[in-house]
N, C-alpha and C positions, 0 to 999 in steps of 0.2 A: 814174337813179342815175349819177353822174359818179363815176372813183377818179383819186387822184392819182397823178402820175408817178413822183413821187420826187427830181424835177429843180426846184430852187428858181429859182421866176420862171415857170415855165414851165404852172405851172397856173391861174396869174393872166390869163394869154394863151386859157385853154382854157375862162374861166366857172367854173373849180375842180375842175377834171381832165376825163379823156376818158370823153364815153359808154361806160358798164362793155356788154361781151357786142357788143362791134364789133371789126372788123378794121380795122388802120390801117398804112398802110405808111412805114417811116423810111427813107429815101433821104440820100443824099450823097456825094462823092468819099472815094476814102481817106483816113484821118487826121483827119474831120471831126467825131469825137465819136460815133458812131454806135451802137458797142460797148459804150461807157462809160454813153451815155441808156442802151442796155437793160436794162445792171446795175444802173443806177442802178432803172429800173421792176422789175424785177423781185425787186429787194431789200426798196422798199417792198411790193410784194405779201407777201411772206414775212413781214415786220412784223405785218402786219394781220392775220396765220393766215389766208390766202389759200394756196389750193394753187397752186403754180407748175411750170410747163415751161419749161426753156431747151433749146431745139433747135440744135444747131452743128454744121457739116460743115468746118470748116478747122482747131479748138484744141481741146484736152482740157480736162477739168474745170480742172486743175492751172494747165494755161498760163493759162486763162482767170483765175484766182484770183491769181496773179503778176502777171498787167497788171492789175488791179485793187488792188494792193498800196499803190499809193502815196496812193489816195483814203482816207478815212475816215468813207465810207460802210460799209463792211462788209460786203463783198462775201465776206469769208471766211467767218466768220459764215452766211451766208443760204447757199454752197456746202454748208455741213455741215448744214442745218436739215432737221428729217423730212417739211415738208411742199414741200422744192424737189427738183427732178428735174432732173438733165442728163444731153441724150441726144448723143451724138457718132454723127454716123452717117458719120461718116468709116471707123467699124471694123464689122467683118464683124457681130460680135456683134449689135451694137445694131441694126442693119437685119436679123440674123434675128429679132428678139426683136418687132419688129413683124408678124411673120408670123401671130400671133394675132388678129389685124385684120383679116384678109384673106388668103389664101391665095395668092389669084389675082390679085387687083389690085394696082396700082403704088405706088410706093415714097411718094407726095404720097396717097394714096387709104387705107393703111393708117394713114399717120402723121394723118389726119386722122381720121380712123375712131377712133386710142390718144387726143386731144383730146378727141373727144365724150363717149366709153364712161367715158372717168376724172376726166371731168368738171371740168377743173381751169380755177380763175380765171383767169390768169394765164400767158399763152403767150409767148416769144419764138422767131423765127426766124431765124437768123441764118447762112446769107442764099439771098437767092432766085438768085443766080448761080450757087452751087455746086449746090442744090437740082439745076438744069436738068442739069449733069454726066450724073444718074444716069438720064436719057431722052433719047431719039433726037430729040424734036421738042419743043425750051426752052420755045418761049411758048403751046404747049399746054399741057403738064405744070404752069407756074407758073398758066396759066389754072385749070386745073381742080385745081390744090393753094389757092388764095386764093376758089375759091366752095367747097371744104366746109369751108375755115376759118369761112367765113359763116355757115356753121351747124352750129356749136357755140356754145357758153355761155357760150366764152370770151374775155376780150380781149387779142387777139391783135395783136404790133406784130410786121411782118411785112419783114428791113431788107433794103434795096436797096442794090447801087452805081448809083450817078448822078450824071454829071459835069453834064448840061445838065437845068437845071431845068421846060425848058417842052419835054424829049424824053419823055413821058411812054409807060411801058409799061403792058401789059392791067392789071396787079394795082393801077397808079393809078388807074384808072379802075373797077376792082372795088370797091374800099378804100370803107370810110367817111371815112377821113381820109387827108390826106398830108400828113407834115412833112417841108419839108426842112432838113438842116445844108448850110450855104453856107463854102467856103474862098475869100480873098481876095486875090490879093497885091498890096500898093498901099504905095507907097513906102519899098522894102524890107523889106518885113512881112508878117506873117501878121494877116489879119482874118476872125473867124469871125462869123458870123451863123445865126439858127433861122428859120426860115418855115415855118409855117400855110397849107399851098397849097392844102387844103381840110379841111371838116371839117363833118358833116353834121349837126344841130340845135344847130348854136354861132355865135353870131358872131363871125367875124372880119374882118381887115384888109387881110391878106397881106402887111403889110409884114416887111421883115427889122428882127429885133433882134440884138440885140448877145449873143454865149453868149461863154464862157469857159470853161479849166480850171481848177478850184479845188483847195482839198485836198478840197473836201467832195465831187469831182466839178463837171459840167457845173452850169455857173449862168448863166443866161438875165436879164438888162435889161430887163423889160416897158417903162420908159420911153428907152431908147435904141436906136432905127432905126437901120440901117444902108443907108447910100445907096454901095454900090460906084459907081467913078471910071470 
């Protein structure tokens, strides 16, 4: 079973969306779209009466729904929808309210623990830098927060910062898939590009294509590559 992204172009590239019930990581430098793909995936879930999670440690519900403003995908919309959830665990509350989960165990261990138990299609994380904040030792904590994502039910896109594409961390290498957004500057400009850096029972190319911002959100060029200079 393959679900779509939500991101026009982009599931053309994928055989017609990504393996449903995998963990896949989104990487890219700041400003790359990264934000914007998840809203975009996790607004299609809410469409389809998918139950959804959006996990965030840096913006509130609010903020998040303001930088989504200018698309017209509907991101407001799917904020107020009864089968989406957003968790801010920037604030006290929300990381006591996982204590239900676990008592004892870590702040990646509960939160993964409230994924399985409530069973929800549709996960975003966003992001695995801040995620580390809340543990003494980062690339343990992200290690053992992206294998019990593994197993759950759900699919889970899981976003990275990443400025170097072939500096891969543990959770690329956990991941069923890795897409990256690529920022470019070449003759005075900004040039963005999508890559497919892996993705497990799909073929692909690994070439970069060509993304954009639209009003409709991110829209991906299946037939135009992108060769940086």
């Amino acid at each position: 079973m393959r679900i779509s992204t939500g991101v026009a172009g982009l599931d053309s590239l994928l055989d017609g969306g990504l393996p449903a019930r995998r963990l896949y990581t989104l990487s890219g430098p700041p400003g790359s779209g990264k934000t914007t793909l998840a809203a975009q995936y996790v607004t299609e879930g809410v469409k389809n009466g998918e139950d959804v999670l959006y996990v965030t440690m840096h913006e509130t519900r609010n903020e998040l729904v303001d930088d989504m403003a200018n698309y017209e995908f509907g991101f407001s919309r799917t904020a107020n929808a009864e089968n989406f959830e957003f968790l801010n665990l920037t604030r006290e509350r929300s990381r006591r309210s996982l204590t239900q989960y676990g008592r004892e165990s870590g702040l990646s261990s509960r939160l993964a623990s409230m994924i399985r138990q409530e069973d929800y299609d549709r996960v975003v994380v966003d992001s695995t830098m801040l995620l580390a904040h809340f543990a003494d030792d980062a690339d343990a904590e992200v290690t053992h927060f992206a294998t019990g994502l593994k197993q759950t039910d759900a699919t889970v896109l899981l976003v990275s910062e990443m400025t170097d594409p072939t500096a891969y961390a543990e959770e690329h290498y956990l991941a069923h898939g890795v897409i990256f957004l690529h920022n470019f500057l070449e003759n005075g400009g900004m040039t963005r590009g999508i890559q497919l850096v892996k993705m497990r029972g799909t073929n692909i190319d690994c070439d970069i294509r060509d993304v954009s911002f639209t009003g409709a959100g991110l829209q991906v060029d299946p037939g135009r590559k992108v060769r940086p200079e």
